[in-house]
C-alpha positions as CSV (number, residue, x, y, z in Angstrom):
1,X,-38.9,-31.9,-53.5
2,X,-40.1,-35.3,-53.5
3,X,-39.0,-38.2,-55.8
4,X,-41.2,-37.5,-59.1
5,X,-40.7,-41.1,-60.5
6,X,-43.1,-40.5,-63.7
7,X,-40.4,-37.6,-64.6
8,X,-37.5,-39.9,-63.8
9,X,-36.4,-37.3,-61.0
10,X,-35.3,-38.4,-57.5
11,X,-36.0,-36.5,-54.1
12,X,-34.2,-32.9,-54.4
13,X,-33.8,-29.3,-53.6
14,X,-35.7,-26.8,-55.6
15,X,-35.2,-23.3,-56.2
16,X,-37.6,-21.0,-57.2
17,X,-36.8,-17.6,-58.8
18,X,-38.9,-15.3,-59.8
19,X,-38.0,-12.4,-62.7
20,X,-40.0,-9.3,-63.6
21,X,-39.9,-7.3,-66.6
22,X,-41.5,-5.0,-69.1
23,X,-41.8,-6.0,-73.0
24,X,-43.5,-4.6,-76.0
25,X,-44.6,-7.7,-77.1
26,X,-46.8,-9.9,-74.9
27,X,-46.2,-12.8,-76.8
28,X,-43.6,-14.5,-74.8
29,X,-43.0,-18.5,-74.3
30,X,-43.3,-20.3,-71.3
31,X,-42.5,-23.6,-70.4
32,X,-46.4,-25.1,-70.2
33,X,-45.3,-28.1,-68.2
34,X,-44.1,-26.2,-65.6
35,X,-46.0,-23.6,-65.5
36,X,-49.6,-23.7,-64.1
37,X,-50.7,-20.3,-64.3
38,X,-49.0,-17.0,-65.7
39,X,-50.9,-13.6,-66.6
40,X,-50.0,-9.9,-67.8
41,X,-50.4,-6.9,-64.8
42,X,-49.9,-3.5,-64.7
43,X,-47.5,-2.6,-62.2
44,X,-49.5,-1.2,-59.3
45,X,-51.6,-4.5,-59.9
46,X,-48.6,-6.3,-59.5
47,X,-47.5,-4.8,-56.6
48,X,-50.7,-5.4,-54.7
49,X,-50.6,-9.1,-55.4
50,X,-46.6,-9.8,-54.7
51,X,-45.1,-7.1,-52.8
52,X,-43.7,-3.3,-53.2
53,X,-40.4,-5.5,-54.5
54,X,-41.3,-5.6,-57.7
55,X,-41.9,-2.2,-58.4
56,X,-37.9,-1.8,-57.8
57,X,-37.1,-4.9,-59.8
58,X,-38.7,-3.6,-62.9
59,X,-37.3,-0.1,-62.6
60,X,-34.0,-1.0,-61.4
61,X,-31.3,0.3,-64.3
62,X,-30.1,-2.6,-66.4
């Protein structure tokens, strides 16, 4: 990643991770000034947008 000077951050590596689960409640925080878009799918939805991975990721046994 580029320097970000306005966030007092100098040039760095950045990793990305991505988590999928299943709640009850929809209501769950994110971090707004990081985030610049988030939404609700069903799974097959889901799955046509990122990849048959995440089908196993949120059926995978804890």
């Amino acid at each position: 990643m580029p320097a970000r000077p306005h966030k007092d951050e100098p040039e760095h590596y950045h990793l990305d991770i991505g988590y999928a689960f299943t709640t009850l409640c929809g209501d769950v925080g994110l971090q707004e000034s990081e985030v610049t878009g988030a939404g609700w799918y069903p799974l097959e939805e889901a799955e046509r947008l990122v990849g048959h991975r995440i089908r196993r990721a949120v059926t995978a046994p804890a």
